[in-house]
N, C-alpha and C positions, 0 to 999 in steps of 0.2 A: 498580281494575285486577285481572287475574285473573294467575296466576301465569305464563301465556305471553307476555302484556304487563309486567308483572317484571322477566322473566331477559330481553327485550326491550331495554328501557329500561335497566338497568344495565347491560346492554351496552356501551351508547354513553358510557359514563363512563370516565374516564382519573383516577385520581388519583394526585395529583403528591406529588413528594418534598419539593422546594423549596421551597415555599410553601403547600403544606396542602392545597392548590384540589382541589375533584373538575371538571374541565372536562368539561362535555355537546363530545362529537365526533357526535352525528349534526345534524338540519337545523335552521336556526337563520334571524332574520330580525331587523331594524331595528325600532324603534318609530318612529314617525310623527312628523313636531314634535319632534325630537327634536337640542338641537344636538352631541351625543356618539351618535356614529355607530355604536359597538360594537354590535354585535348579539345576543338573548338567544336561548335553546335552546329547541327546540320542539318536542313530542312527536304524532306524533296518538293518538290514542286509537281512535277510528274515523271513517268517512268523515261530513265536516263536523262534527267536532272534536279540534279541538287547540287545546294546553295549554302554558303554558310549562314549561320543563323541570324550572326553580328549584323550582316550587311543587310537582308532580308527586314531586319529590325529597325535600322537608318534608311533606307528608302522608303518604307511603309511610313514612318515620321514624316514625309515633305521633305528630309533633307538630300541635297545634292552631295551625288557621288561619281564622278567618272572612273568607267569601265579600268584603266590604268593607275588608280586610286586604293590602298591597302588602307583597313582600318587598324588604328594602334590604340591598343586597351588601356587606356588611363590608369585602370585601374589595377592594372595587371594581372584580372581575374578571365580567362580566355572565354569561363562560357556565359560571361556578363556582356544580356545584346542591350542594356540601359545606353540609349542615344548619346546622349548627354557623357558617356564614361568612355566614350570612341571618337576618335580625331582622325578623318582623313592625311593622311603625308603620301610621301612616295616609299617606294618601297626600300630606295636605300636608308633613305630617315629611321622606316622601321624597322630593318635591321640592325641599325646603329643600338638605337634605343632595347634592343631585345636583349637574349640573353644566350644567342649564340656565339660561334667563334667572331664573325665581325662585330655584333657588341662588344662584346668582354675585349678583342682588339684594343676596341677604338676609345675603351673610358681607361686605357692603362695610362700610366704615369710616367711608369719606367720602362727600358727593354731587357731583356736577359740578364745581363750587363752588368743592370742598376743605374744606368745611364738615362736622364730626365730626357722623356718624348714631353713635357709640357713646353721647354725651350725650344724656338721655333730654327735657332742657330743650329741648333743639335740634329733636326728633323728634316729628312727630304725625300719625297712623294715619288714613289718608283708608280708607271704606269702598267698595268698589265695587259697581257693579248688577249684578254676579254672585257680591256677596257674601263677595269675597276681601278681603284687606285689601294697603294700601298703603305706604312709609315715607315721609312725605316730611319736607325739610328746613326748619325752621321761619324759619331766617335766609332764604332762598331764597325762602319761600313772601313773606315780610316784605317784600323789595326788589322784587319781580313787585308787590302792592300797591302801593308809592312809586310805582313808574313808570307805573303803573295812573293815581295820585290824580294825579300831576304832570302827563299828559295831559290828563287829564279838567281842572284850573285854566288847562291851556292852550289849553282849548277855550272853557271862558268868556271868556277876556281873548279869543277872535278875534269878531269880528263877524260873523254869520249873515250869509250874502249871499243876496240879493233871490231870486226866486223866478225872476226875468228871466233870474240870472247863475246858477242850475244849469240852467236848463234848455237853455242854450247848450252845458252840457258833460256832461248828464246822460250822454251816449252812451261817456264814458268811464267803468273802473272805480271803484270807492268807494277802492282803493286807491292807484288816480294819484289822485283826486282829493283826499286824506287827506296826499298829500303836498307837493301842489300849496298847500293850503292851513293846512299845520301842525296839524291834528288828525288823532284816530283816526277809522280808517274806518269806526270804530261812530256816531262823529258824522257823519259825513257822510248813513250810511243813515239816523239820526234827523232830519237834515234833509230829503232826501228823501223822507220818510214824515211830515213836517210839511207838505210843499205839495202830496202827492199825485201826487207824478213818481216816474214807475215808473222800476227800479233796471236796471242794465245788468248782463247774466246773461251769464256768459261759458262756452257750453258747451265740448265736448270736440271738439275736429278728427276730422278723418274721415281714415282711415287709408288 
């Protein structure tokens, strides 16, 4: 920035007595996806760019910041660009720390359950295909198995019915028919892909 962009920009600063804050007062906007709605401070620089305020405000300070570097509000006031109340981390750090879903995630205690995610016995890290990671609950993951294997011995003890007796009710779902006949509706599609009868696809109503 040049020194007319500068005295600019500190312009639109207010710093407060009460709590330390430099609050950005000029234009400001929402992040996307975002379930804390507070909005951050926005500078342009020139036409088709603009910068947030926060970071504009720690670089202009001497302090260092790499391009891959998200600043996290100490103070938890988003349009406070006070250097000192912003902490470089990575952007998962900042997430964690925020107060969206992977925040609120990652400081829980318990899972649905009420089964303790602090016990690290209890806890194991599913990878995702985008590469993020997951917590989940190892008693929970345990009882979804049971219920899994108890289906599955309850589908052996039923008796495969005739090729006669689906195809009189092929025209219904796998999951009326899963209940109709006390297994999962994964057996039922293995039966029907046993005899070559094509599955009933239930599209979407017309509007």
């Amino acid at each position: 920035m040049d020194e007319g962009q500068k005295a600019a920009f500190w312009s639109l600063v207010e710093k407060l007595a009460d709590n330390g804050c430099w609050l950005w007062r000029g234009s400001s906007r929402s992040k996307e996806n975002r379930l804390n709605p507070e909005p951050y401070g926005v500078f342009i620089l020139a036409p088709h760019e603009t910068r947030y305020a926060h970071r504009i405000a720690y670089i202009a300070s001497g302090l260092p910041l790499e391009e891959w570097q998200v600043l996290d509000h100490l103070c938890r006031v988003h349009l406070c660009v006070k250097p000192s109340h912003l902490e470089p981390v990575t952007d998962g750090i900042n997430l964690r720390r925020g107060e969206g879903f992977v925040g609120l995630n990652s400081r829980k205690t318990e899972c649905k359950s009420g089964h303790s995610l602090e016990d690290p016995a209890n806890v194991w890290i599913e990878v995702t295909k985008a590469g993020g990671a997951k917590r989940r609950c190892v008693a929970c993951s345990s009882e979804r198995l049971g219920r899994a294997r108890q289906r599955s011995h309850s589908a052996e003890r039923v008796a495969k019915p005739s090729r006669a007796q689906l195809e009189a009710v092929a025209d219904k779902p796998a999951l009326a028919l899963a209940r109709e006949y006390g297994v999962s509706d994964v057996t039922i599609r293995k039966w029907l892909d046993a005899y070559g009868i094509a599955r009933k696809r239930i599209g979407r109503r017309k509007q």
